[in-house]
Every structure is written in structure tokens, then in C-alpha cells.
N, C-alpha and C positions, 0 to 999 in steps of 0.2 A: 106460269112459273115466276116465283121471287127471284128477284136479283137483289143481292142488300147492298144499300143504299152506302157511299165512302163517307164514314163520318167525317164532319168539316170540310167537305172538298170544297176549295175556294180557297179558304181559310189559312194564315201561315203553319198553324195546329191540327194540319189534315192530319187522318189518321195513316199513318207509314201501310207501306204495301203489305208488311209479313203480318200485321196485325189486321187488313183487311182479306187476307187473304185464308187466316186461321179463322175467319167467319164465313169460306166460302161451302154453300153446299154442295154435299154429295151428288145431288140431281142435277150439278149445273156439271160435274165432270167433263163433259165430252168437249171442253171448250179448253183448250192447253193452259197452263199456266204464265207462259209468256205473251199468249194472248190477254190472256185477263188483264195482265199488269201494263203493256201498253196498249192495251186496247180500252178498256171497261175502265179499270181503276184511274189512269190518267184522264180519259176522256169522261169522266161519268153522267157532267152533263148531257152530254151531246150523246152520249149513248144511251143517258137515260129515258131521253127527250125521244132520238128518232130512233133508236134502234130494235130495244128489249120487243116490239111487238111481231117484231120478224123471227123471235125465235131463235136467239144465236148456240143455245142449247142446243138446238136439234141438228145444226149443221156436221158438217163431217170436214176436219181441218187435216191440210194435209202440208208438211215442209218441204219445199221443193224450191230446185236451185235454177234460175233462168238466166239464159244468155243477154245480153244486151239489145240484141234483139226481140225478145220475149218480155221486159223491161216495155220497150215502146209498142209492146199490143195492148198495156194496163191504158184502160180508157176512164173518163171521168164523166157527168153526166154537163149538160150545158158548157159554157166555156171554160170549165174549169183545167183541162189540158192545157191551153193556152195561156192561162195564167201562170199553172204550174211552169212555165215554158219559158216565161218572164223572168220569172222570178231563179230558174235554174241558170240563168243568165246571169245572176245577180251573184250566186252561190261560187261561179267560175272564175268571173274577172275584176277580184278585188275589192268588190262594191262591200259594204258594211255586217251584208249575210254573212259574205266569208269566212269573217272571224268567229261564227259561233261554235261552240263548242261542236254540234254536229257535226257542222261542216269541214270543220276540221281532221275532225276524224274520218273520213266520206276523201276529204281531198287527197289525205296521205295514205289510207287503205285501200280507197278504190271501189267501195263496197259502203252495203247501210253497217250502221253499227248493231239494228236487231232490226229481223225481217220486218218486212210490210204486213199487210193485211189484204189481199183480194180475193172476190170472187166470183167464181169463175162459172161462166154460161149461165148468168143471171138473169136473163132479157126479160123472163116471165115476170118479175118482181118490178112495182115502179117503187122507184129510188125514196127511201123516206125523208128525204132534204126538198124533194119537187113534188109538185100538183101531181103530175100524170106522168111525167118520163120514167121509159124504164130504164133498168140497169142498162149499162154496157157490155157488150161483149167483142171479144170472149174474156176479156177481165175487165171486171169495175172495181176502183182502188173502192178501200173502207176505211182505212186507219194506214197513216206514213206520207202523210202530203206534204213537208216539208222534205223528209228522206227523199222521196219521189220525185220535187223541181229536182234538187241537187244532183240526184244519180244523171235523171234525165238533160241537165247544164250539161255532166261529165260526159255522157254521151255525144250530146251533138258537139262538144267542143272536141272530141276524140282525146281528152284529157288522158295525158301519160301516166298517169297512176290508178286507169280504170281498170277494175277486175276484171275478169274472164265471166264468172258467175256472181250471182246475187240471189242471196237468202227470201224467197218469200213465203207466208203463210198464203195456202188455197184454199175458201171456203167453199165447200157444194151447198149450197141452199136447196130445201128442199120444194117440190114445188106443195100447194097446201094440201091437196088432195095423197100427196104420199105421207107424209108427214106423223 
């Protein structure tokens, strides 16, 4: 399957979402359109690089809202949790994170500003960023690692302005043989 390609990404003269988005095909549908735009269209190197061969067409995406708890079962592959863990440290107490606009928004809401991206009982798949690791379960983040420290900072800091729920996208991968 074709994914087209984000003119000029890189570029200060990228091409805007709604123009990249009035070139998407019909056949790539099953992938939501707020997926596409923070997933694909923002990432498109790194989606174009590791992802397009996993097939993110075929998957089945579902919106669902997780507790804070369900928040810290999102697993990452190598120590990437831990970083994220760091760096959510960074997002909480003032450090220079704090002021970005995300964060911002995440401090005073309590919550991401657009879901994440994980999925879910992916273990059969090895990770397309590693040699051989597979996915994590029962959730491997894919897209929201920034959102992700932060919420994660707010958590373990039991920050006073942390929601109840949190917006995530679920993707089911399929395995190849269903496909």
C-alpha cells in the first residue's frame, strides 16, 4: 500500500495538514484522521522509515479512555520508559520542559491535549526501531512520547491538576497470517 509522501517535510514550506490530507487515499481509511495528522503527517520521517511496513492500514484503532493506572501499564521497548521517567521529572518541577507549550497545557488540564497512540497485545511484532525486541505488552506506546513523560511526571508526582481519564488511541495489530 502507498502512503503519500508529506511534501517538504522538514522544510519551513511543508505542506499544511488539510492539504496533505485532501491527498489521502481511500484505501488507507481505516486509520482515523487524527491519527494520520499526529501520527504520519507530523512524524513522516520516522513513520516512513520504520513503520509503513507493519501495515498501519490494516490495523483496527479504537478511542478509549484510561485511568492513571492504565497510563503506567503503556510500556516502551529497551529503556525507553525510564527516560520517559526522567524527563517526566523535568515536565513537573520547573525545569525548562515546563514551559512548553504542551506542557502547559497537560499542567493546567490534567490530561494530553490529543490522545496518544498505543498498541495493544503486540508482543508477536519485534519493534521496528530494535534488532529483535518485541513489542511490549500489554501496551507499546507508538506515537506521544513527549505527552507520555509528562502525564507519566504528573502521575508519579500526584500533581493536583491530574485527570481522572486520559484519551488514548488502541491499535490491534494484526498478526501476518490474519491479515
Amino acid at each position: 500500500m502507498k502512503y503519500p509522501a508529506v511534501h517538504k517535510y522538514g522544510d519551513i514550506d511543508v505542506e499544511s495538514f488539510e492539504s496533505y490530507y485532501a491527498r489521502w487515499p481511500e484505501a488507507l481509511s481505516a486509520i482515523p484522521e487524527l491519527v494520520v495528522e499526529d501520527w504520519i503527517y507530523r512524524h513522516w520521517r520516522d513513520f516512513s522509515h520504520h513503520w509503513i511496513a507493519l501495515e498501519p492500514h490494516t490495523w483496527q484503532y479504537v478511542r478509549k479512555r484510561f485511568t492513571s493506572a492504565d497510563i503506567l501499564e503503556i510500556d516502551h521497548i529497551s529503556t525507553w520508559i525510564s527516560e520517559l521517567d526522567a524527563e517526566g521529572v523535568e515536565y513537573v518541577s520547573n525545569a525548562p520542559r515546563s514551559g512548553t507549550r504542551m506542557a502547559q497545557f497537560m499542567l493546567t488540564n490534567g490530561t494530553f491535549p490529543v490522545p496518544i497512540l498505543v498498541a495493544e497485545n503486540a508482543g508477536h511484532i519485534v519493534h521496528p526501531r530494535s534488532a529483535k525486541e518485541p513489542m511490549k505488552e500489554p501496551f507499546q506506546l507508538i506515537e506521544g512520547h513527549c505527552r507520555l513523560a509528562c502525564l507519566r511526571g504528573m502521575i508519579n508526582a500526584s500533581h493536583p491538576k491530574l485527570g481522572q481519564e486520559h484519551e488514548v488511541w488502541v491499535a490491534t495489530l494484526p498478526r501476518r497470517n490474519e491479515a
